[in-house]
C-alpha positions as CSV (number, residue, x, y, z in Angstrom):
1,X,-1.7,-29.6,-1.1
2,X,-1.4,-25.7,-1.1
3,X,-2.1,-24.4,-4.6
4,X,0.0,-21.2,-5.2
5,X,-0.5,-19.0,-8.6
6,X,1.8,-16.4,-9.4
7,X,0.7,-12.7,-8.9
8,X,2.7,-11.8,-11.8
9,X,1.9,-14.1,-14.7
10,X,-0.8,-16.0,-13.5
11,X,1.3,-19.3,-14.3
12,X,0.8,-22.0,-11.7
13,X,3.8,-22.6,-9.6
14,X,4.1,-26.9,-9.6
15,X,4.8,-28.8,-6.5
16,X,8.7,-28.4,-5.7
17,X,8.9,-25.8,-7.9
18,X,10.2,-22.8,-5.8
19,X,8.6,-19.6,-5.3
20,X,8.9,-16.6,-3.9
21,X,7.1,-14.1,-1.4
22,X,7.3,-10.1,-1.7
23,X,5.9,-8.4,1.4
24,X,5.0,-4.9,1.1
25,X,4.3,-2.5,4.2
26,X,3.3,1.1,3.0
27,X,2.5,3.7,6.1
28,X,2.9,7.4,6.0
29,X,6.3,8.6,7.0
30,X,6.3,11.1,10.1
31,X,8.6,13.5,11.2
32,X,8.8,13.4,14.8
33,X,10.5,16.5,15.2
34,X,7.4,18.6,14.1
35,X,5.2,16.7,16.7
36,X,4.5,19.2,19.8
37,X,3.3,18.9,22.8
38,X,-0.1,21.1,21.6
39,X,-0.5,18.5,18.9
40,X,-0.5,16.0,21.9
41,X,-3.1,18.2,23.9
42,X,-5.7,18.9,20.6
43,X,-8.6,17.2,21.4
44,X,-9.1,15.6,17.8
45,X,-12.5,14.1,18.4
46,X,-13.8,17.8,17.3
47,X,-12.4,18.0,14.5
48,X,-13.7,14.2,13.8
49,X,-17.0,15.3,14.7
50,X,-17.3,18.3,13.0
51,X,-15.8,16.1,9.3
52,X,-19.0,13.9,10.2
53,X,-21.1,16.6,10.2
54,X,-19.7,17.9,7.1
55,X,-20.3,14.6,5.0
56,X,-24.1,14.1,6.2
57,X,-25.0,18.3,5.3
58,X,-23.2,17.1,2.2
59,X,-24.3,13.8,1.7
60,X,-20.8,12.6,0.5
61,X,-19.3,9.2,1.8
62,X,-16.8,10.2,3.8
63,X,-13.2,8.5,3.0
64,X,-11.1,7.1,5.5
65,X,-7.8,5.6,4.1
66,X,-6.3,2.8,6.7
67,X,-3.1,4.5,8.3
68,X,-0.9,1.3,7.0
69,X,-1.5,-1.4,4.4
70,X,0.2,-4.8,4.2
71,X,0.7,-6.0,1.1
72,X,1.7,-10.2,-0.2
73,X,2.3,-11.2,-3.8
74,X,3.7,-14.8,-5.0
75,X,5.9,-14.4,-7.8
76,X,7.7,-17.1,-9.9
77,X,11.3,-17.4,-10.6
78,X,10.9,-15.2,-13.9
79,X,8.7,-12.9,-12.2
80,X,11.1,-12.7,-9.1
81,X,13.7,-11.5,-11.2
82,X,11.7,-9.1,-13.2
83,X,10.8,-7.8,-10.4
84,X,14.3,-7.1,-8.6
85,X,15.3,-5.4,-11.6
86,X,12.4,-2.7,-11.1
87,X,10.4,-3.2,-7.6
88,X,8.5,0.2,-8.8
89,X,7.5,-0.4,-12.5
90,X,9.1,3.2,-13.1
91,X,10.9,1.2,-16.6
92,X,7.4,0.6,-17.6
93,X,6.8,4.2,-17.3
94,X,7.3,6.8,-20.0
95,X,8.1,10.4,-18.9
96,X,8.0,13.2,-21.3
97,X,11.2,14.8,-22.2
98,X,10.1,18.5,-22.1
């Protein structure tokens, strides 16, 4: 029997008890009319090489960030709706008023 916890609360969901599934994709957003065709023709491995390069003289980890992240979270019904309500969080947020 598939145990399922919810990544909201932490309650356990019971058997029958319904629950939900919230699938996130996040990727950068592109806009293809700035694309050229000398952006096409740049040989990037260069520039690759030469950030490489960079990191060892430096001795810095160098950080590469996965183009696109997938994202899965069970919620219960109580989180479900909470989260509907404000998918960002930006309620739980307090912004100065100056």
């Amino acid at each position: 029997m598939l145990r399922v916890q919810c990544d909201g609360c932490g309650k356990e969901v019971r058997a029958g008890e319904n629950h939900h599934v919230v699938k996130i994709e996040v990727f950068a957003a592109t806009d293809p009319s700035k694309l050229t065709e000398a952006d096409l023709d740049e040989d990037h491995m260069e520039a690759v090489a030469e950030l490489i390069r960079e990191s060892e003289l430096s001795g810095e980890e160098l950080e590469v960030e996965p183009p696109s992240r997938r994202l899965r979270y069970d919620l219960c019904a109580n989180c479900r709706k909470r989260y509907l309500r404000d998918p960002l969080g930006v309620a739980l947020l307090h912004y100065s008023k100056n």
